[in-house]
N, C-alpha and C positions, 0 to 999 in steps of 0.2 A: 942352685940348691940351697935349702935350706937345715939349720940346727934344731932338731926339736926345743932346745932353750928357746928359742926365737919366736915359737907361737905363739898366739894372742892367750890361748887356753892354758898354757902353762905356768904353773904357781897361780893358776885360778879356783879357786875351793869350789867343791860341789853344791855348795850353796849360793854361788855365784852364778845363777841360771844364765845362760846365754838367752836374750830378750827373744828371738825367734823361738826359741823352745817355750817359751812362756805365753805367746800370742796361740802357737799350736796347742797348747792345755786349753786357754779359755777357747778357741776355735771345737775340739773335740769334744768337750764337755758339754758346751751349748747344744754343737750335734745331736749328741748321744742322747743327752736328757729330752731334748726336742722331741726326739725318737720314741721316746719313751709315755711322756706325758701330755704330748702335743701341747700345740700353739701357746695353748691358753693355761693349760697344765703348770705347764712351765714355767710360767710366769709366778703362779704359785706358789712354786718349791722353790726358788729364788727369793721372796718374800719371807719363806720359812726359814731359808740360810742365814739371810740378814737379822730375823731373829732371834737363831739359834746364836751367830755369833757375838751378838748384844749378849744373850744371856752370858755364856760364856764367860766373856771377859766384866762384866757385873760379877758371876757368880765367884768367880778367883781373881778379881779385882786386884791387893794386892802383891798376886803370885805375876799376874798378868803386866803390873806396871815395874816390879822390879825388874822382871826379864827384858824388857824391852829397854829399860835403861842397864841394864848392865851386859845381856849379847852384843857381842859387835856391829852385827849385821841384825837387828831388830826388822827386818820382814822376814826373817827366816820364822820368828816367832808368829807375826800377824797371820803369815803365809800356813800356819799348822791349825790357827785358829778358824781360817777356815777352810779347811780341809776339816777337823773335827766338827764344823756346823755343816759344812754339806753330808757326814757320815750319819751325826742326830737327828737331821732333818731325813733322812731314810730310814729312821728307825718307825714312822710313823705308814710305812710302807713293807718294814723287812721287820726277820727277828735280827740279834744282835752283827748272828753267823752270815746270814740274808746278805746284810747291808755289808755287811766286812767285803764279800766275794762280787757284790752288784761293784762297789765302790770301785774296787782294783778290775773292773771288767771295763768300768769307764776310763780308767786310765791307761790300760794295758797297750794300746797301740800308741799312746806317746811312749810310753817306756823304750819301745823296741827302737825309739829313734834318740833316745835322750842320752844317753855316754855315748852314741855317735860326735851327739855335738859337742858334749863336754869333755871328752878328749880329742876334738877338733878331727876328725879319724880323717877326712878325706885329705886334708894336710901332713899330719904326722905319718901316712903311707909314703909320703914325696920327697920327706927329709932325707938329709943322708946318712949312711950309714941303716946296720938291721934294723929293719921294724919290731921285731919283739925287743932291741934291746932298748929302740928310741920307746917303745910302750911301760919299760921300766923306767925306766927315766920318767916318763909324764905322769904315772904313779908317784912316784914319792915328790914329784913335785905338786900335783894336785894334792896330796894324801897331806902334804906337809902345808900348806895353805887353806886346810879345811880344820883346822884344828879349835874353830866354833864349833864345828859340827862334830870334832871327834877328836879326843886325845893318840895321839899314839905311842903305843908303849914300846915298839921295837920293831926296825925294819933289817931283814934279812935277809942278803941277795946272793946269787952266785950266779955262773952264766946260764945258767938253763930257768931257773923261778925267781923269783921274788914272793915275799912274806911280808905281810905290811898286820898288826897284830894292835888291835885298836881297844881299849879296857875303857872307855865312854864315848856312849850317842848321846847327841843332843837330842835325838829324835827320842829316844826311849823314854828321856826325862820329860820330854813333853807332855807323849801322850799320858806318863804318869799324872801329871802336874794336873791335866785339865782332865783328868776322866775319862780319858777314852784309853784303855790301857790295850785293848784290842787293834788299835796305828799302833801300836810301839814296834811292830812286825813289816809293817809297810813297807821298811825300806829294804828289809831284807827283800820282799815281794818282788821289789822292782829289781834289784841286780839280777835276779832268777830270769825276768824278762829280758833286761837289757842288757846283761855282757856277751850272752850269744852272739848279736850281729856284730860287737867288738871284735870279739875271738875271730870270726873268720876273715876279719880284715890285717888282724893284727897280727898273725899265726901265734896263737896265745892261745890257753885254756883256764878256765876258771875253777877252782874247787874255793869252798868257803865251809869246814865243817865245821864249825859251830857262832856262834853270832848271841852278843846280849840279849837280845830280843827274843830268840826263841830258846837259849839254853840258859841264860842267868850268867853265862861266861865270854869270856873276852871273844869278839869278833878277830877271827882266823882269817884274812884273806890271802888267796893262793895264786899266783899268778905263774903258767907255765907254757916255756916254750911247747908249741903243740910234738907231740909226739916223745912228748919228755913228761908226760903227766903220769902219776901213779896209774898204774890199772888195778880191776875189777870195780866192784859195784860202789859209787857213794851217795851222797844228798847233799844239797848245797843250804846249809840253813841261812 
């Protein structure tokens, strides 16, 4: 048996894509778009990504070259640039709202598998000792190794939750940065998708009320043994 310290995923930031999960992005996207605009289509809007993300990094030039010398991990930045040129290159197809909802439908079935892998889940079930407590654990060791991607201001645990209380996304500052101030939500989008299939592996439940991104205040995250969660009605921002 093994110590949740011991996995490969632990103290590895969520920016640290596990490479399987990255080949499934470009693998689903290709799909979807294919789907969409056929053969030849597609070939098109791929042409248009490329240069949307030229413009991009022309048009914020020096925003574009500091960041990538000064972030740690400088593809987390390349990697938003184009995501926001695949989002503008759908603006020529959607309205602003359009493209925001088409975009996250393209991605939506990676989500449902992406904190599977980046908390290693089918591993961390096998460790020893509780799996909600080893799930706290691989939180604040992930939370605490992501700290390009996100300050944190305070972690607060007892035996039933954890509270990991986060006052800056890199994400938020991004999509500020480059204009698309409509991503700065996305990554809220995606935990909405993706801690459900955690939760039920993990006997964990998620609340998140409230998040930079959608209320202007510190991202709240809530991590609770299942059956020990607040009751009646919330929303996970």
């Amino acid at each position: 048996m093994t110590g949740v310290e011991d996995l490969e995923r632990y103290n590895k930031s969520f920016g640290d894509a596990p490479k399987d999960l990255t080949r499934l992005l470009g693998k689903e996207l290709l799909r979807k778009l294919t789907k969409r605009f056929g053969p030849v289509g597609v070939v098109r809007f791929f042409v248009s990504v490329a240069r949307q993300a030229r413009s991009l990094r022309r048009t914020y030039a020096s925003e574009y070259e500091d960041l990538v010398q000064t972030v740690p991990n400088p593809s987390l930045v390349r990697d938003f640039v184009l995501l926001a040129a695949v989002y503008n290159a759908l603006l020529d197809y959607e309205t602003r709202d359009g493209a925001y909802e088409y975009l996250k439908s393209l991605l939506e079935g990676v989500w449902q598998q992406s904190l599977l892998m980046m908390y290693q889940v089918d591993d961390l079930v096998e460790c020893d000792g509780d799996v909600f407590d080893n799930f706290k654990k691989m939180n604040i060791g992930i939370f605490g190794a992501s700290s390009i991607e996100y300050n944190v201001k305070e972690i607060n645990e007892t035996e039933h939750h954890l509270n990991i209380v986060v006052d800056r996304c890199l994400n938020v500052e991004l999509a500020n940065t480059f204009g698309v101030p409509e991503l700065a939500k996305i990554g809220c989008d995606h935990d909405i998708v993706a801690y459900p299939p955690v939760e039920a592996r993990t006997n964990s439940v998620f609340r998140r009320p409230c998040s930079l991104a959608k209320d202007g205040v510190d991202c709240d995250f809530h991590f609770y043994r299942m059956g020990f969660e607040p009751e009646g009605p919330y929303e996970i921002h």
